[in-house]
C-alpha angles and dihedrals in degrees: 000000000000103000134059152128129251114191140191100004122131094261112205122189108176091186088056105038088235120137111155137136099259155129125266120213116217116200132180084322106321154079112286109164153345123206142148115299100279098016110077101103106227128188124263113270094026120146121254128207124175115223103169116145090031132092117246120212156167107278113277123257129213110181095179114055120130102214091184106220136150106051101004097072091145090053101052131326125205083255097055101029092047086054092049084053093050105049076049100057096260114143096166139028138192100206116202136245095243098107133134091265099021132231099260109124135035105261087056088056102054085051096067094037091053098041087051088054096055101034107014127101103205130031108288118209122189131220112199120212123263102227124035113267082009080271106144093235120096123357119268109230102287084181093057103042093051087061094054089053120262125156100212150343133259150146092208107171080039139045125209105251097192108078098195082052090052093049093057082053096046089047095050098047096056078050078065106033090248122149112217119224112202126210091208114213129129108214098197079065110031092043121159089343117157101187140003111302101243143100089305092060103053088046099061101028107239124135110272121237098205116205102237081074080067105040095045101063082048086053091058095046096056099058083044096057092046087044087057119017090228103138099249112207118206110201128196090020103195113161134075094220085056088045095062101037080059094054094043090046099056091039080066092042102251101157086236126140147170151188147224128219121204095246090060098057099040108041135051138201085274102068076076092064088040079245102109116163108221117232119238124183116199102335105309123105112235092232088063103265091302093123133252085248083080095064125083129259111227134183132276112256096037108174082203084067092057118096148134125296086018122247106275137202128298091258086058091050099047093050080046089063093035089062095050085057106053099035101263098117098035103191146051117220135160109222085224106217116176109188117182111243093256094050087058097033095083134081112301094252089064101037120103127245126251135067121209118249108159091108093037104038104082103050092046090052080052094046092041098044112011108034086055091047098245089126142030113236079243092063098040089046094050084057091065103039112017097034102051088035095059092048100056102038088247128157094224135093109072142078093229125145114264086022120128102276085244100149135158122204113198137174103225099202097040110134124210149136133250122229136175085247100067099046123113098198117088096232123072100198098127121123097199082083107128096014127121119252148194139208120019151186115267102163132014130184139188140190076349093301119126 
Protein backbone atom coordinates (compact mmCIF):
# COMPACT_ATOMS: atom_id res chain seq x y z
CA UNK A 1 0.00 0.00 0.00
CA UNK A 2 1.44 3.18 -0.96
CA UNK A 3 -1.64 5.55 -0.99
CA UNK A 4 -4.07 6.55 1.47
CA UNK A 5 -5.85 8.96 3.25
CA UNK A 6 -5.54 10.02 7.19
CA UNK A 7 -7.93 11.96 8.25
CA UNK A 8 -8.88 14.28 11.50
CA UNK A 9 -5.54 13.87 13.62
CA UNK A 10 -3.74 16.84 15.06
CA UNK A 11 -1.09 17.02 12.19
CA UNK A 12 2.48 18.90 13.44
CA UNK A 13 5.02 19.74 11.18
CA UNK A 14 7.56 21.49 12.97
CA UNK A 15 9.57 22.31 9.51
CA UNK A 16 6.63 23.83 8.31
CA UNK A 17 5.11 25.68 11.34
CA UNK A 18 2.03 23.86 10.75
CA UNK A 19 0.09 22.40 13.65
CA UNK A 20 -3.90 21.99 12.69
CA UNK A 21 -6.44 19.54 13.06
CA UNK A 22 -6.41 17.84 8.88
CA UNK A 23 -6.28 15.38 6.63
CA UNK A 24 -3.17 14.19 4.96
CA UNK A 25 -3.28 12.96 1.49
CA UNK A 26 -0.87 9.87 0.63
CA UNK A 27 -0.09 9.36 -2.95
CA UNK A 28 2.08 6.71 -4.76
CA UNK A 29 4.30 7.09 -1.83
CA UNK A 30 4.28 10.41 -1.05
CA UNK A 31 2.74 13.64 0.51
CA UNK A 32 0.00 14.91 -1.45
CA UNK A 33 -1.87 17.27 0.54
CA UNK A 34 -2.73 18.77 3.58
CA UNK A 35 -6.07 20.38 4.16
CA UNK A 36 -8.58 21.05 6.83
CA UNK A 37 -10.19 17.69 8.60
CA UNK A 38 -13.07 16.66 5.78
CA UNK A 39 -11.73 18.79 2.87
CA UNK A 40 -8.69 17.13 1.29
CA UNK A 41 -10.41 15.45 -2.32
CA UNK A 42 -9.23 12.05 -2.49
CA UNK A 43 -9.64 9.47 -5.47
CA UNK A 44 -12.16 7.06 -5.60
CA UNK A 45 -11.18 3.81 -4.02
CA UNK A 46 -8.65 5.40 -1.70
CA UNK A 47 -8.08 3.98 1.74
CA UNK A 48 -9.35 5.70 4.71
CA UNK A 49 -8.10 5.58 7.92
CA UNK A 50 -9.44 7.72 10.83
CA UNK A 51 -6.75 9.26 13.10
CA UNK A 52 -8.63 11.59 15.07
CA UNK A 53 -7.45 12.00 18.76
CA UNK A 54 -3.74 11.25 17.66
CA UNK A 55 -1.29 13.24 16.75
CA UNK A 56 -0.10 12.99 13.06
CA UNK A 57 3.70 13.68 12.19
CA UNK A 58 6.93 13.68 9.91
CA UNK A 59 8.42 10.33 10.17
CA UNK A 60 10.40 9.93 12.96
CA UNK A 61 14.68 10.02 12.86
CA UNK A 62 17.07 8.17 14.91
CA UNK A 63 20.45 9.05 14.01
CA UNK A 64 22.18 6.68 16.72
CA UNK A 65 21.09 3.01 16.48
CA UNK A 66 23.54 0.39 16.40
CA UNK A 67 21.98 -2.08 14.24
CA UNK A 68 25.05 -4.64 14.88
CA UNK A 69 25.69 -6.22 11.68
CA UNK A 70 28.03 -7.36 10.31
CA UNK A 71 29.51 -9.60 12.64
CA UNK A 72 26.74 -9.42 15.85
CA UNK A 73 24.40 -11.08 14.42
CA UNK A 74 23.35 -12.66 17.79
CA UNK A 75 23.07 -9.21 19.34
CA UNK A 76 20.53 -7.18 16.48
CA UNK A 77 20.26 -7.54 12.37
CA UNK A 78 19.02 -4.88 10.08
CA UNK A 79 15.74 -7.26 9.93
CA UNK A 80 15.17 -7.42 13.48
CA UNK A 81 16.75 -3.73 14.74
CA UNK A 82 14.84 -1.75 11.82
CA UNK A 83 11.43 -3.52 13.29
CA UNK A 84 12.24 -2.55 16.65
CA UNK A 85 12.52 0.89 15.15
CA UNK A 86 9.37 0.63 13.52
CA UNK A 87 6.80 -0.67 16.45
CA UNK A 88 8.78 2.47 18.20
CA UNK A 89 7.88 5.37 15.57
CA UNK A 90 11.12 5.24 13.75
CA UNK A 91 10.83 5.73 10.34
CA UNK A 92 14.56 6.34 9.74
CA UNK A 93 17.69 5.41 11.17
CA UNK A 94 21.44 6.47 10.88
CA UNK A 95 23.35 2.77 12.11
CA UNK A 96 26.94 3.11 13.39
CA UNK A 97 30.43 1.93 12.22
CA UNK A 98 31.06 -0.09 15.04
CA UNK A 99 30.66 -3.25 13.47
CA UNK A 100 32.83 -6.61 13.55
CA UNK A 101 34.39 -5.73 10.81
CA UNK A 102 33.79 -2.29 10.90
CA UNK A 103 32.41 0.11 8.31
CA UNK A 104 35.34 1.47 7.21
CA UNK A 105 35.61 1.01 3.41
CA UNK A 106 33.23 1.02 0.63
CA UNK A 107 32.63 -2.21 0.01
CA UNK A 108 31.66 -2.53 3.51
CA UNK A 109 29.24 0.11 2.97
CA UNK A 110 27.32 -1.22 0.07
CA UNK A 111 27.00 -4.20 2.03
CA UNK A 112 24.81 -2.71 4.68
CA UNK A 113 22.91 -0.58 2.23
CA UNK A 114 22.17 -3.44 0.22
CA UNK A 115 21.43 -5.75 2.89
CA UNK A 116 18.62 -2.54 4.52
CA UNK A 117 17.09 -2.48 1.37
CA UNK A 118 16.34 -6.12 1.25
CA UNK A 119 15.62 -6.83 4.93
CA UNK A 120 15.20 -3.69 6.55
CA UNK A 121 11.73 -1.92 7.55
CA UNK A 122 12.62 1.73 7.64
CA UNK A 123 15.06 3.58 5.72
CA UNK A 124 18.39 2.64 6.93
CA UNK A 125 21.39 5.40 6.64
CA UNK A 126 24.71 4.58 7.27
CA UNK A 127 27.52 6.56 9.09
CA UNK A 128 31.33 5.16 8.14
CA UNK A 129 33.97 5.35 10.62
CA UNK A 130 36.42 8.06 10.73
CA UNK A 131 39.68 6.12 11.09
CA UNK A 132 40.34 2.90 9.52
CA UNK A 133 39.47 -0.23 11.91
CA UNK A 134 37.95 2.47 14.01
CA UNK A 135 41.55 2.48 15.40
CA UNK A 136 42.23 5.63 16.09
CA UNK A 137 45.30 5.62 14.00
CA UNK A 138 45.16 6.90 10.37
CA UNK A 139 41.81 8.11 8.61
CA UNK A 140 39.82 5.66 6.67
CA UNK A 141 39.00 7.14 3.17
CA UNK A 142 36.37 9.76 3.98
CA UNK A 143 36.34 10.41 0.00
CA UNK A 144 35.58 7.28 -0.69
CA UNK A 145 33.12 6.52 1.76
CA UNK A 146 31.01 9.73 0.88
CA UNK A 147 30.64 8.34 -2.49
CA UNK A 148 29.30 5.14 -1.28
CA UNK A 149 26.80 6.99 0.58
CA UNK A 150 27.28 7.63 3.87
CA UNK A 151 25.78 10.33 5.65
CA UNK A 152 28.58 11.04 8.24
CA UNK A 153 31.38 10.05 9.88
CA UNK A 154 32.01 8.63 13.44
CA UNK A 155 33.93 6.37 15.75
CA UNK A 156 31.04 6.01 18.01
CA UNK A 157 31.98 3.19 20.63
CA UNK A 158 35.51 5.10 20.33
CA UNK A 159 36.83 8.58 20.28
CA UNK A 160 39.82 9.66 18.56
CA UNK A 161 42.05 10.29 20.96
CA UNK A 162 44.83 12.25 18.55
CA UNK A 163 43.60 15.77 17.97
CA UNK A 164 45.92 16.66 15.02
CA UNK A 165 44.51 13.40 13.61
CA UNK A 166 40.70 14.79 14.28
CA UNK A 167 41.39 17.98 12.69
CA UNK A 168 42.52 16.23 9.20
CA UNK A 169 39.10 14.54 9.59
CA UNK A 170 37.28 17.55 10.42
CA UNK A 171 38.97 19.31 7.50
CA UNK A 172 38.10 16.46 4.88
CA UNK A 173 34.96 16.10 5.63
CA UNK A 174 34.01 19.78 5.04
CA UNK A 175 36.10 18.86 1.50
CA UNK A 176 32.84 16.47 1.21
CA UNK A 177 30.25 18.19 2.72
CA UNK A 178 30.18 15.65 5.54
CA UNK A 179 29.16 16.60 9.04
CA UNK A 180 31.43 14.54 12.00
CA UNK A 181 29.60 13.06 15.01
CA UNK A 182 31.99 12.52 18.11
CA UNK A 183 31.64 9.90 20.69
CA UNK A 184 33.45 12.26 23.41
CA UNK A 185 35.65 10.23 26.12
CA UNK A 186 39.32 10.79 27.18
CA UNK A 187 40.77 7.53 27.94
CA UNK A 188 43.77 8.70 29.87
CA UNK A 189 40.79 9.93 32.29
CA UNK A 190 37.88 7.63 32.04
CA UNK A 191 40.05 4.63 32.10
CA UNK A 192 38.77 1.41 33.05
CA UNK A 193 35.28 3.37 34.84
CA UNK A 194 32.42 1.46 35.17
CA UNK A 195 29.94 4.09 36.35
CA UNK A 196 29.75 8.20 37.09
CA UNK A 197 32.62 9.31 39.93
CA UNK A 198 30.81 10.35 42.24
CA UNK A 199 29.17 9.27 45.89
CA UNK A 200 27.60 6.16 44.15
CA UNK A 201 30.47 5.05 43.29
CA UNK A 202 32.21 5.00 46.24
CA UNK A 203 29.43 3.53 47.74
CA UNK A 204 29.26 0.88 45.98
CA UNK A 205 33.01 0.39 44.96
CA UNK A 206 33.10 0.44 41.67
CA UNK A 207 35.75 2.44 39.59
CA UNK A 208 34.53 5.87 39.00
CA UNK A 209 34.15 7.29 35.26
CA UNK A 210 34.52 11.34 36.14
CA UNK A 211 32.81 13.87 33.56
CA UNK A 212 35.60 15.94 32.55
CA UNK A 213 36.53 12.55 30.53
CA UNK A 214 33.77 13.44 28.92
CA UNK A 215 34.05 17.56 28.57
CA UNK A 216 37.43 17.58 27.54
CA UNK A 217 37.20 15.87 24.53
CA UNK A 218 33.94 18.63 23.93
CA UNK A 219 36.38 21.24 24.73
CA UNK A 220 38.25 20.32 22.36
CA UNK A 221 35.70 20.09 20.04
CA UNK A 222 34.72 22.89 20.34
CA UNK A 223 38.05 24.81 19.46
CA UNK A 224 38.23 22.03 16.40
CA UNK A 225 34.82 22.89 14.87
CA UNK A 226 35.56 26.88 15.08
CA UNK A 227 39.68 25.91 13.51
CA UNK A 228 38.15 24.48 10.82
CA UNK A 229 34.37 25.32 10.12
CA UNK A 230 33.62 21.43 9.67
CA UNK A 231 29.86 20.92 11.79
CA UNK A 232 31.15 18.79 14.86
CA UNK A 233 28.30 16.49 16.38
CA UNK A 234 28.59 15.55 19.87
CA UNK A 235 26.40 12.29 20.57
CA UNK A 236 25.26 10.90 23.93
CA UNK A 237 25.81 14.19 25.49
CA UNK A 238 25.80 13.33 29.53
CA UNK A 239 27.52 16.16 31.72
CA UNK A 240 26.54 19.45 32.79
CA UNK A 241 30.12 20.95 32.25
CA UNK A 242 29.70 19.56 28.37
CA UNK A 243 26.40 20.92 28.36
CA UNK A 244 27.43 24.30 28.86
CA UNK A 245 30.86 24.39 26.62
CA UNK A 246 28.24 23.35 23.85
CA UNK A 247 25.78 26.54 24.57
CA UNK A 248 28.65 29.01 24.85
CA UNK A 249 30.18 27.58 21.72
CA UNK A 250 27.07 28.04 19.23
CA UNK A 251 26.15 31.75 20.93
CA UNK A 252 29.50 32.55 19.37
CA UNK A 253 28.61 30.57 16.11
CA UNK A 254 30.91 27.48 16.39
CA UNK A 255 28.98 24.93 14.13
CA UNK A 256 28.95 22.77 17.00
CA UNK A 257 25.64 20.26 18.28
CA UNK A 258 24.49 17.60 20.50
CA UNK A 259 21.98 15.24 21.58
CA UNK A 260 20.22 13.74 24.38
CA UNK A 261 19.22 10.23 24.81
CA UNK A 262 16.08 9.17 27.28
CA UNK A 263 18.43 7.19 29.97
CA UNK A 264 20.37 10.38 30.67
CA UNK A 265 17.56 12.45 31.66
CA UNK A 266 15.81 10.10 33.52
CA UNK A 267 18.18 8.26 35.43
CA UNK A 268 20.70 9.06 37.52
CA UNK A 269 24.12 7.30 39.05
CA UNK A 270 21.89 5.95 41.61
CA UNK A 271 19.68 3.37 39.52
CA UNK A 272 23.21 1.50 39.97
CA UNK A 273 22.82 1.32 43.70
CA UNK A 274 18.58 0.40 43.07
CA UNK A 275 18.33 3.93 44.90
CA UNK A 276 17.16 6.33 41.95
CA UNK A 277 15.83 9.45 42.93
CA UNK A 278 13.10 10.13 40.96
CA UNK A 279 13.02 13.76 39.02
CA UNK A 280 10.28 16.01 39.60
CA UNK A 281 9.84 19.43 37.81
CA UNK A 282 7.52 21.88 39.47
CA UNK A 283 5.51 19.89 41.17
CA UNK A 284 4.43 17.48 38.81
CA UNK A 285 5.75 13.84 38.72
CA UNK A 286 7.23 12.86 35.11
CA UNK A 287 4.86 9.35 34.94
CA UNK A 288 1.86 11.55 34.96
CA UNK A 289 0.91 11.70 38.62
CA UNK A 290 0.46 7.46 38.76
CA UNK A 291 2.94 7.10 41.56
CA UNK A 292 6.76 5.61 41.73
CA UNK A 293 5.32 2.95 43.70
CA UNK A 294 4.21 1.51 40.08
CA UNK A 295 7.57 1.01 38.94
CA UNK A 296 9.46 -1.67 39.63
CA UNK A 297 12.52 -2.06 42.51
CA UNK A 298 15.36 -3.61 41.12
CA UNK A 299 18.94 -4.79 42.62
CA UNK A 300 22.30 -2.84 43.26
CA UNK A 301 24.64 -3.57 40.89
CA UNK A 302 21.88 -3.80 37.56
CA UNK A 303 24.04 -4.29 34.19
CA UNK A 304 20.92 -2.79 32.57
CA UNK A 305 21.92 0.26 34.37
CA UNK A 306 25.57 0.32 32.58
CA UNK A 307 26.05 2.48 29.51
CA UNK A 308 28.03 4.83 27.79
CA UNK A 309 28.65 7.69 28.80
CA UNK A 310 27.48 6.32 32.55
CA UNK A 311 24.45 7.55 34.24
CA UNK A 312 25.51 10.75 36.05
CA UNK A 313 24.22 12.86 39.05
CA UNK A 314 21.08 14.53 39.36
CA UNK A 315 22.84 18.14 38.54
CA UNK A 316 24.06 16.47 35.07
CA UNK A 317 20.74 15.33 34.38
CA UNK A 318 19.00 18.28 35.08
CA UNK A 319 21.48 20.54 32.74
CA UNK A 320 20.93 17.84 30.59
CA UNK A 321 17.46 18.69 30.55
CA UNK A 322 18.11 22.28 30.75
CA UNK A 323 19.89 22.07 27.55
CA UNK A 324 16.98 20.07 25.67
CA UNK A 325 14.72 23.13 26.71
CA UNK A 326 16.40 25.99 25.60
CA UNK A 327 18.02 24.48 22.16
CA UNK A 328 21.63 23.53 23.43
CA UNK A 329 21.43 20.07 22.91
CA UNK A 330 19.06 20.12 19.39
CA UNK A 331 18.10 16.46 18.98
CA UNK A 332 16.70 13.50 20.57
CA UNK A 333 18.35 10.12 19.74
CA UNK A 334 18.46 6.58 21.46
CA UNK A 335 22.15 5.13 21.22
CA UNK A 336 20.54 2.07 20.34
CA UNK A 337 22.70 -0.82 22.06
CA UNK A 338 21.44 -4.06 21.72
CA UNK A 339 23.85 -6.79 24.24
CA UNK A 340 22.86 -10.81 24.14
CA UNK A 341 21.52 -12.17 28.09
CA UNK A 342 24.49 -13.78 28.75
CA UNK A 343 26.74 -10.63 27.79
CA UNK A 344 24.77 -8.62 30.56
CA UNK A 345 24.18 -11.62 33.03
CA UNK A 346 27.60 -11.35 34.67
CA UNK A 347 29.14 -9.06 37.49
CA UNK A 348 28.97 -5.33 36.60
CA UNK A 349 33.01 -4.99 35.95
CA UNK A 350 32.67 -7.44 32.98
CA UNK A 351 29.37 -6.39 31.58
CA UNK A 352 29.21 -4.24 28.44
CA UNK A 353 28.02 -1.08 28.18
CA UNK A 354 24.50 0.02 26.31
CA UNK A 355 20.78 -0.54 26.98
CA UNK A 356 18.07 -0.66 23.95
CA UNK A 357 15.54 2.27 23.65
CA UNK A 358 14.15 2.33 19.99
CA UNK A 359 10.86 1.04 21.14
CA UNK A 360 11.01 3.07 24.39
CA UNK A 361 12.54 6.28 23.37
CA UNK A 362 10.03 8.04 22.13
CA UNK A 363 7.01 7.73 25.16
CA UNK A 364 9.53 8.52 27.91
CA UNK A 365 10.74 11.93 25.82
CA UNK A 366 7.11 12.53 25.91
CA UNK A 367 6.78 11.59 29.75
CA UNK A 368 10.41 13.63 30.72
CA UNK A 369 9.83 16.82 28.63
CA UNK A 370 6.28 17.05 27.33
CA UNK A 371 4.05 15.52 29.88
CA UNK A 372 5.78 18.22 32.60
CA UNK A 373 5.32 20.98 30.23
CA UNK A 374 8.71 21.71 29.65
CA UNK A 375 8.02 21.29 25.65
CA UNK A 376 5.59 21.65 23.27
CA UNK A 377 4.90 18.32 21.20
CA UNK A 378 6.19 20.73 18.33
CA UNK A 379 9.46 21.09 19.88
CA UNK A 380 9.92 17.60 20.98
CA UNK A 381 8.83 16.50 17.68
CA UNK A 382 11.32 18.87 15.77
CA UNK A 383 14.04 17.02 17.82
CA UNK A 384 13.32 13.92 16.10
CA UNK A 385 12.68 15.06 12.54
CA UNK A 386 14.07 18.75 11.85
CA UNK A 387 16.84 18.58 13.94
CA UNK A 388 18.49 15.35 12.77
CA UNK A 389 17.37 16.13 9.33
CA UNK A 390 19.07 19.22 9.16
CA UNK A 391 22.06 17.78 10.41
CA UNK A 392 22.58 15.08 7.96
CA UNK A 393 21.54 16.69 4.85
CA UNK A 394 18.75 14.45 4.72
CA UNK A 395 15.19 14.95 2.78
CA UNK A 396 13.27 13.77 5.50
CA UNK A 397 11.71 15.25 8.18
CA UNK A 398 8.79 17.07 6.97
CA UNK A 399 5.27 16.58 5.83
CA UNK A 400 5.82 18.70 2.67
CA UNK A 401 4.21 18.03 -0.67
CA UNK A 402 6.24 16.17 -2.90
CA UNK A 403 8.20 14.85 0.44
CA UNK A 404 8.70 10.97 1.03
CA UNK A 405 4.88 9.87 2.93
CA UNK A 406 7.15 8.94 6.20
CA UNK A 407 4.87 9.67 8.77
CA UNK A 408 4.48 8.63 12.39
CA UNK A 409 1.01 8.74 14.21
CA UNK A 410 1.30 8.63 18.04
CA UNK A 411 -1.25 8.95 21.23
CA UNK A 412 0.41 11.07 23.37
CA UNK A 413 -1.47 10.02 26.94
CA UNK A 414 -1.62 6.10 26.31
CA UNK A 415 -0.66 4.54 28.88
CA UNK A 416 1.14 0.94 28.78
CA UNK A 417 3.69 -1.19 29.94
CA UNK A 418 6.67 -2.55 28.40
CA UNK A 419 7.58 -6.49 28.64
CA UNK A 420 10.18 -8.73 27.24
CA UNK A 421 7.34 -10.27 25.37
CA UNK A 422 6.40 -7.34 23.04
CA UNK A 423 9.95 -6.31 21.84
CA UNK A 424 11.14 -6.73 18.25
CA UNK A 425 14.85 -6.49 18.89
CA UNK A 426 16.58 -9.58 19.70
CA UNK A 427 18.20 -8.34 22.77
CA UNK A 428 16.15 -7.63 26.23
CA UNK A 429 18.76 -5.32 28.13
CA UNK A 430 16.30 -2.24 28.93
CA UNK A 431 15.84 -1.25 31.90
CA UNK A 432 12.21 0.84 31.23
CA UNK A 433 10.41 -3.36 31.64
CA UNK A 434 7.80 -3.16 34.07
CA UNK A 435 7.55 0.72 34.12
CA UNK A 436 4.63 2.72 33.33
CA UNK A 437 4.61 4.39 30.57
CA UNK A 438 3.07 7.02 28.52
CA UNK A 439 2.59 7.96 24.56
CA UNK A 440 2.98 5.64 22.26
CA UNK A 441 3.18 4.54 18.44
CA UNK A 442 0.18 3.48 17.03
CA UNK A 443 0.98 3.73 13.10
CA UNK A 444 3.99 4.11 11.33
CA UNK A 445 4.56 4.54 7.74
CA UNK A 446 6.97 4.63 5.68
CA UNK A 447 7.68 5.52 1.86
CA UNK A 448 3.47 5.41 2.09
CA UNK A 449 3.41 1.73 3.31
CA UNK A 450 1.61 0.93 6.35
Amino acid sequence: MSSLLLRGGRVIDPGNAFDAVADVLVLGGKIAGIGPSAGVKAPPGIETRDVSGLVVAPGLIDLHVHLREPGQSAKETVATGTLAALRGGFTSVVCMPNTNPPIDSPAMVALIREKAAREGHVNVFVSGAITKGIAGEELAPIGSLKKAGVVAITDDGHCVQNSELMRHALEYAKMFDLPVMDHCQDYQLVNDGMMHEGYWSTVLGLKGWPASGEDLIVARNVLLAELTGTPLHCQHVSSARSVGLIREARHRGIPISGEACPHHFILTDSAVAGAEEFWKADGVDWDGGRGHEAIPSWPAYDTYFKMNPPLRSKRDREAVIEGLVDGTLSILASDHAPHCDFEKGVEFDYAPFGITGLETGLSLSLMALYHTGLLSLSDLIRKYTVEPANLLRLSKGTLSVGADADVTIFDPDLEWTFSREQTASKSFNNPFYGWPLRGKAVLTIVGGRV
